[in-house]
Every structure is written in C-alpha cells, then in structure tokens.
N, C-alpha and C positions, 0 to 999 in steps of 0.2 A: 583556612583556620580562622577562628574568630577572634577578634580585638585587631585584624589590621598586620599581623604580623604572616608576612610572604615564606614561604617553604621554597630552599630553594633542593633541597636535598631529601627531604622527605613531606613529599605529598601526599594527602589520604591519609595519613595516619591518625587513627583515632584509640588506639590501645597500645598499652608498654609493650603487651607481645610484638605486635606489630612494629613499633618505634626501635627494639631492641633486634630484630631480626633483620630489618633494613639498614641497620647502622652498623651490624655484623658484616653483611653484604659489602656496606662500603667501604668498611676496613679494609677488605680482604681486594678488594678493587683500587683502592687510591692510596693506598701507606707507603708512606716515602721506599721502605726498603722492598716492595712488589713493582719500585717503577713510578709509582706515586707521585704528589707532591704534599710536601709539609702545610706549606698553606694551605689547600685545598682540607686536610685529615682537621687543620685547625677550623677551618668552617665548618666541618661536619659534627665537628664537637661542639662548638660553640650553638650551633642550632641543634643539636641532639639536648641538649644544659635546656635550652628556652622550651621545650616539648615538653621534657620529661617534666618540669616543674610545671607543668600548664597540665600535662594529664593528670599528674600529683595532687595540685590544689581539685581538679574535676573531681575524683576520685576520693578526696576527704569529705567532698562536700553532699558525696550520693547520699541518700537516705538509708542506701545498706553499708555503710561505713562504719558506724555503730555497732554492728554487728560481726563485724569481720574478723575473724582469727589473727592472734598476731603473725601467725605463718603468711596470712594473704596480707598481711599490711607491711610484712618485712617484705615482700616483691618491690614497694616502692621508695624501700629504703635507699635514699642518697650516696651513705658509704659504701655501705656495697654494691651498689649500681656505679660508683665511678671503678672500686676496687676489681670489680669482671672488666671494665672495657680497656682499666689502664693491663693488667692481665693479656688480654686478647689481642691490646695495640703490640704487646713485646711477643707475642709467640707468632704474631704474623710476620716475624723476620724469620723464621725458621721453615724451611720449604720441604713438601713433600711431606709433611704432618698433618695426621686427622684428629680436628678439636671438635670435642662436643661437650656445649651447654647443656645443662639439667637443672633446670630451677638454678640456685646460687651455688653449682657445682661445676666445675671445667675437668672434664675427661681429655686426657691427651693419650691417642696410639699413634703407631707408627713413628716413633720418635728415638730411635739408640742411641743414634750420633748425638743425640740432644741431652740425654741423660744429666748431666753434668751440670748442663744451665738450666734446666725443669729444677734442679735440687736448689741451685741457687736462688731461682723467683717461689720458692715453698712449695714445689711442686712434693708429693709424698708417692713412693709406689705400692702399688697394690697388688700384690705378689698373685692374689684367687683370679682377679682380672688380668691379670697382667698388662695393665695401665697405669699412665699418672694422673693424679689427683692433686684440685685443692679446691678451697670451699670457703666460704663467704658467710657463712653463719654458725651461729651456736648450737653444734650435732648432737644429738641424741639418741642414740641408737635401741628402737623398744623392744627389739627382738634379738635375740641370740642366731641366730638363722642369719647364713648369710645371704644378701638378695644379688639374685642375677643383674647381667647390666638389662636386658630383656625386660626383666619385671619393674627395672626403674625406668625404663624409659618408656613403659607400657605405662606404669604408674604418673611418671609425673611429665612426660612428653621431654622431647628432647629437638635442637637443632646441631645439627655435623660443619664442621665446615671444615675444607679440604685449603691447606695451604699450597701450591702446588709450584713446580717449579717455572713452568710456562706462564705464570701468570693468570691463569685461569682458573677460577674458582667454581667450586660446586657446593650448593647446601642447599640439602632437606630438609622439609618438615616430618618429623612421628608426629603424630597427634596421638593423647593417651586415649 
C-alpha cells in the first residue's frame, strides 16, 4: 500500500468490495466468541478504519466521483460501514447461522433459537422470505411487486457467511 503504511491483515486490497469481504472473513475467523482473540479482532479493525478511509479519500478524488449516484457514494458511507461491521461482530456469537450481506442489507436464515436477540439488535422478519432483516439506509421501495431473494441477489450481488459451530467458516461470492 502506498504512503508507507504495512498490511498486516489485508494485503492486496485495493477496493471496499474487496476490503469489506476479507474483514467479513476475518471476523468470522478471529472473534473472541469463535475462539478468537480480542486483541487480534481490535487490530483488524483498527487497520480495516486506516484502508477504508485511504480507499474513501482515492475514491472522492477519481474523476468519476462527480458523477456518481448518491446510491454509489452511500457504499462509502462511514456510519453505515461501521453500523454492518458492529452488526456482523454481534451475530458472529451466534452459531450455525447463515448471514448474508446485500449492499447495506444483512439477511439472516437459519436462526430460531436466535429470534429473540435478532429482535433485540433491530433485526425485522420477513414473513414472504422467511428471513430476518436490517438495513443501513434510507428504503424506498419503487415497486409494488415483491422481489425474490434470487433477483436481489442477481441484482445487486450478495456474500453468505456461515457462522458455524466447529469453528469453520464458509463464504461465497454471487456476483450480479
């Protein structure tokens, strides 16, 4: 990375997709309640903070910045990029649950026993999916129609991540 500053947790990374995919990974790897350690989850956040504000300033200063949707300028919105990860850090205490991100959306299945404390941290249920739900932006919904999880996650791509009981994690890419 340029200016001098060493990666000790994410190397290579040159986009928030990227930056945000690997720091999912290593939640789901190092979080105190997976077996983890605290310190360790606090480094990874402290250098996830110094990236994302370095991809941030790269990214105001492109020359298609200007032009960019507030939709694509809300991806690098601060509050809601801390509001997913503080999000993600408390559901990875809950095991044998499948989360999936969608843009500033957290899909949670396979979660019963969890019910209770999804409602607690604002989680909402969606009765047509039978999933919980919360959301990190200001919703609009343009269509009367409801949309399948399929066509949002064909739409706006999505990654799964499997909390699991052993310790071991699984996550995909969809690409839309």
């Amino acid at each position: 990375m340029k200016g001098g500053h060493n990666m000790k947790w994410f190397q290579g990374i040159i986009t928030l997709k990227e930056l945000r995919k690997e720091y999912r990974r290593l939640v789901v790897k190092h979080h105190p309640d997976n077996g983890g350690s605290e310190d360790v989850i606090k480094e990874i956040n402290a250098e996830y903070d110094r990236l994302f504000k370095k991809l941030k300033y790269d990214y105001e200063h492109e020359d298609t910045y200007s032009k960019a949707t507030d939709k694509q300028k809300q991806s690098y919105d601060w509050q809601k990029d801390t509001q997913i990860r503080e999000t993600l850090m408390q559901l990875s205490r809950f095991k044998d649950i499948t989360v999936e991100v969608i843009g500033v959306w957290i899909w949670v299945s396979d979660c019963y026993p969890y019910r209770k404390e999804l409602k607690a941290l604002g989680f909402r249920w969606a009765n047509q999916k039978q999933m919980w739900y919360k959301h990190f932006d200001d919703f609009h919904k343009f269509s009367s129609k409801p949309a399948s999880m399929s066509y949002i996650r064909a739409k706006y791509g999505s990654v799964e991540i499997k909390f699991q009981e052993k310790q071991e994690e699984t996550e995909k890419l969809t690409r839309a």
